[in-house]
C-alpha positions, 0 to 999 in steps of 0.5 A: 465488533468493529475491531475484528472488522479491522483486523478482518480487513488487514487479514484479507489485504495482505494475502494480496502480498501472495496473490501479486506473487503469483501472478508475477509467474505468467505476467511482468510487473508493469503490465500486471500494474497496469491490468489490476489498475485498469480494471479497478479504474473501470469498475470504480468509475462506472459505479460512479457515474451510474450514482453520481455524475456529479462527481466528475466536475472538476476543477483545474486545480483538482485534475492537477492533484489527482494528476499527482496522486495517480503518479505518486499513489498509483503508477510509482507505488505499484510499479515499484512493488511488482517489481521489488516483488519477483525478488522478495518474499511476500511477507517480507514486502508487507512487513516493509509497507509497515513503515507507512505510518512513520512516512506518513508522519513524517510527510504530515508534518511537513505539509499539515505542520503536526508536532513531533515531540522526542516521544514520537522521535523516539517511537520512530527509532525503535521501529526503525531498528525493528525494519532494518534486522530483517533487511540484514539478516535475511538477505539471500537468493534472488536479492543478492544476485541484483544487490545494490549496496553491502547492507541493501538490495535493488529491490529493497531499496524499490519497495522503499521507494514504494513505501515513500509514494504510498505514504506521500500518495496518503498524503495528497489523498486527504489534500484532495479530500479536503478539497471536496473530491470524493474518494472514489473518484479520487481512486478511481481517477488516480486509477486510470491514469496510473494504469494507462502510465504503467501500460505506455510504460509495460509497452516500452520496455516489457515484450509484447507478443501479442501482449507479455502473457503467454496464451497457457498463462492468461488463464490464471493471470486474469484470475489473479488479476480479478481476485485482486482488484476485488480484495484491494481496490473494491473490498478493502479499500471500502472497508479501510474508509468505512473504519476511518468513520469509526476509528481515528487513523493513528488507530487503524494504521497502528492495527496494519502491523497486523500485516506482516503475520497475516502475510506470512500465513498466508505465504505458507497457505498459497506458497508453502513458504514457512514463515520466518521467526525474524519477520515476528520478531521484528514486527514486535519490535516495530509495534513496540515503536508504533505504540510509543508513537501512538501513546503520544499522540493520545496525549497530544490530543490529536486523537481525542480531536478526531473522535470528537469531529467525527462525532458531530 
């Protein structure tokens, strides 16, 4: 049961992927970071005072974190994909957020100090070689026009650095949730003050006139803004911790390789883009990479740990 509510979920998440696309047609990227991160803040925040106002007394020490976690996990994650947006293909940037498990890890071990063995070294190889067969070969249009190096575009490069900031923004979440804050205020916080630095931002560099969306486009904008916010920020991320109680995380960040499939779907549903047989093909090669990875921690016993701990 709970299975098809994780692929239900990886489903609905990655026609976000399209929605962005479209909505960067009547809005900068900034500005729309800045709109969807806003209103989620607002949402999120305001059903948390109404149940909790406890919530909100924080320390020193915690205002910090979610400070970097707004930064890192919000305004840079979100900025940078927008942006790396407008040049690549909405499959193809999902298929790159696929890389977030192996950051992850790799982040988790620099920080929480687990173990890598050459299993999971060996995993990370494979899945890598997977990512990189799309980056070469389907380099065309738009991204050769701002292409950075021989082998790598500005925007690729972009979403790297998307993919880092999620990744290390994953990362700074648990500290926090460790540290006794809430997820929601956690997110809803980050939120805010990832959205006001993405609007000070849009305001500096993108035009305004009144705002950078044209009066015909507003229409369409904000309701690609609201359909968003409600299939990321309040649906997906809700069901992504309600999974997390049944479910260890190597699990459900295995089951996001499902991503790149249903981007490309959906990609041809809203877009009329047919998907390419590369990014398939290489999404079995990084699952391949993912399942070593996944093997050894079975039996490291991370897993088990977790299962238990949630059980008590």
């Amino acid at each position: 049961m709970y299975i098809f509510v994780v692929v239900f979920m990886y489903a609905t998440w990655s026609s976000v992927f399209s929605l962005g696309k479209m909505a960067l047609e009547y809005s900068p990227p900034l500005f729309l970071t800045a709109s969807r991160m806003l209103l989620a803040a607002v949402i999120l925040l305001g059903f948390l005072a109404l149940r909790n106002r406890r919530a909100f007394k924080l320390s020193i020490k915690q205002i910090l974190s979610l400070g970097l976690f707004a930064v890192f996990g919000m305004y840079l994650t979100n900025a940078l994909e927008f942006w790396s947006l407008q040049h690549l293909t909405a499959a193809k940037t999902c298929f790159m957020y696929s890389l977030c498990p192996f950051f992850a890890a790799f982040f988790s071990y620099l920080h929480f100090g687990e173990k890598m063995n050459l299993r999971k070294w060996i995993g990370m190889a494979v899945g890598f070689v997977g990512f990189i067969t799309p980056v070469i070969i389907l380099q065309k249009g738009s991204e050769e026009l701002v292409s950075g190096f021989s082998f790598i575009s500005w925007p690729e490069l972009a979403m790297l650095g998307a993919v880092l900031c999620t990744s290390y923004g994953w990362i700074l979440l648990r500290v926090l949730v460790k540290d006794s804050v809430s997820p929601l205020m956690a997110n809803g916080f980050s939120m805010l003050i990832g959205g006001l630095l993405a609007l000070l931002h849009s305001y500096l560099v993108e035009p305004w006139n009144p705002i950078p969306v044209s009066a015909s486009g507003l229409i369409p904008f904000s309701q690609g803004i609201l359909m968003m916010t409600l299939i990321s920020n309040i649906l997906c991320y809700n069901l992504y911790g309600l999974m997390l109680k049944r479910f260890t995380a190597t699990f459900v960040s295995f089951m996001g390789l499902l991503s790149p499939i249903f981007a490309s779907l959906n990609e041809w549903f809203f877009l009329g883009e047919a998907p390419s047989p590369i990014i398939f093909l290489a999404t079995g090669v990084v699952s391949f990479g993912l399942w070593i990875v996944y093997s050894a921690e079975l039996r490291q016993g991370y897993i088990r740990k977790t299962e238990q701990a949630a059980l008590n």
